[in-house]
VEXDREN-2710 file (C-alpha; in Angstrom, 1 decimal):
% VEXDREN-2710
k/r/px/py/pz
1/UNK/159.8/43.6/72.1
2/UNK/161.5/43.7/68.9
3/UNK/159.9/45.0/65.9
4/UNK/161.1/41.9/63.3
5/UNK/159.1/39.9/65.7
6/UNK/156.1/42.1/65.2
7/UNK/156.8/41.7/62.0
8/UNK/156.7/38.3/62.1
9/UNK/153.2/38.1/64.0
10/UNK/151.8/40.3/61.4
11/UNK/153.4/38.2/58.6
12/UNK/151.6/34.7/60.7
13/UNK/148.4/36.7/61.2
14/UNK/147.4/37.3/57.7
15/UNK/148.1/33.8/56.9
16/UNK/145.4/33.0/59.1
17/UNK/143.2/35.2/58.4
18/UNK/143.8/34.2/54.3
19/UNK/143.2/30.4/55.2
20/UNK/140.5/31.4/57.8
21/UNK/138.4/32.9/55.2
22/UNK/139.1/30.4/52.2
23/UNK/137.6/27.8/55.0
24/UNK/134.2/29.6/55.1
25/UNK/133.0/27.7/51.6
26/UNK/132.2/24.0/53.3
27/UNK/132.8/21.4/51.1
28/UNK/135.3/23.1/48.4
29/UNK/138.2/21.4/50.3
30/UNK/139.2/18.2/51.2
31/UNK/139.5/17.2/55.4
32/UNK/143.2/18.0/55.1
33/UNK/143.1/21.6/54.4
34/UNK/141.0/22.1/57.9
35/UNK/144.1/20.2/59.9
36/UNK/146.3/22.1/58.2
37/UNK/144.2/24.9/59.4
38/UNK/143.8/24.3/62.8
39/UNK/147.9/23.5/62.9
40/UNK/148.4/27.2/61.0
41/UNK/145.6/29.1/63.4
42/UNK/146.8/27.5/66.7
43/UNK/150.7/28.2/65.7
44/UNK/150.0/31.3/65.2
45/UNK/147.2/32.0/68.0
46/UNK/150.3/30.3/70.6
47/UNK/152.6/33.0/69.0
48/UNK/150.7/36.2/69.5
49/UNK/149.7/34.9/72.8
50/UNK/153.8/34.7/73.8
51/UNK/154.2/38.0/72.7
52/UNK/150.6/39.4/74.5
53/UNK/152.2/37.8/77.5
54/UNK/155.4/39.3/77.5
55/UNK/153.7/42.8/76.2
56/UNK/151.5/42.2/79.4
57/UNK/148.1/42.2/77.2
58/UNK/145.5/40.1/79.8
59/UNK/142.7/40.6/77.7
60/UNK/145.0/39.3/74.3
61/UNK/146.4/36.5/76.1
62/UNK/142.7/35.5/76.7
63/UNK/141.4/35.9/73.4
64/UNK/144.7/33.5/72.1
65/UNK/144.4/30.8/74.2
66/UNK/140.3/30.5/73.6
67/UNK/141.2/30.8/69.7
68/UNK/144.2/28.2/70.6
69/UNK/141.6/26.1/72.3
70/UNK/139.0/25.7/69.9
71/UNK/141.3/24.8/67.3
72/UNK/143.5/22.6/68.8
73/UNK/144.1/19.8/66.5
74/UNK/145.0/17.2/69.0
75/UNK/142.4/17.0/71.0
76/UNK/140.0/18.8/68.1
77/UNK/137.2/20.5/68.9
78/UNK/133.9/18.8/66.8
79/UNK/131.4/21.7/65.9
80/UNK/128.7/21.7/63.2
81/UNK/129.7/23.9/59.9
82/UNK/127.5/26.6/60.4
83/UNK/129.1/26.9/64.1
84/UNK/132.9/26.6/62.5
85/UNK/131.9/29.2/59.7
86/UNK/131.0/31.8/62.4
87/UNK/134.2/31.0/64.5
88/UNK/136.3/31.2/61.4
89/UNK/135.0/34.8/60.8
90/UNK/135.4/35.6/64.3
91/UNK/139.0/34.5/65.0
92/UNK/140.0/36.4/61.5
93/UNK/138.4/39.5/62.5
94/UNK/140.6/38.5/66.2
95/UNK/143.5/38.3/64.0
96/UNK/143.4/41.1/62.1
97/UNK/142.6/43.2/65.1
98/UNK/145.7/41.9/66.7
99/UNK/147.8/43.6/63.4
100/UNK/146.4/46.9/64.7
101/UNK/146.1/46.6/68.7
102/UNK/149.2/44.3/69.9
103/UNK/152.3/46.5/69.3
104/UNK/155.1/47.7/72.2
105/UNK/154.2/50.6/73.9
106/UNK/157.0/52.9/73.4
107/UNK/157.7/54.8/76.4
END
């Protein structure tokens, strides 16, 4: 795996995490920053999912596809706020966890 993608994945997963967070305070944005959201968190969720895969991560690739799931924007998941503010704090602690943990093992 080459490190500019890492690079890259690190780069995608503090966006997320950034936007994740600024989604916690309901009703300070309007509906079309939370699809932009879901577009940003399940790019970036597919993303560290190809590299999990090809880094041979089971447990990441899990982890992605559920957070790739849940905020799928075409077939969107509908959750109350208090539910969404809980998953947004989850998937950025996932994400920023995933800076740390999903790296090449150099042999």
């Amino acid at each position: 795996m080459d490190k500019e993608i890492i690079k890259y994945k690190n780069i995608a997963s503090w966006i997320a995490i950034l936007m994740l967070l600024l989604a916690i305070p309901t009703g300070f944005w309007l509906y079309g920053y939370y699809i932009i959201l879901r577009w940003a968190v399940i790019g970036t969720a597919l993303f560290i999912l190809w590299i999990a895969y090809k880094l041979e991560r089971k447990i990441w690739i899990g982890l992605m596809a559920i957070t790739a799931i849940l905020f799928n924007p075409i077939f969107p998941v509908y959750l109350d706020k208090e539910v969404w503010i809980f998953i947004d704090i989850i998937a950025a602690f996932t994400f920023l966890v995933s800076i740390f943990k999903i790296k090449p093992i150099i042999k």
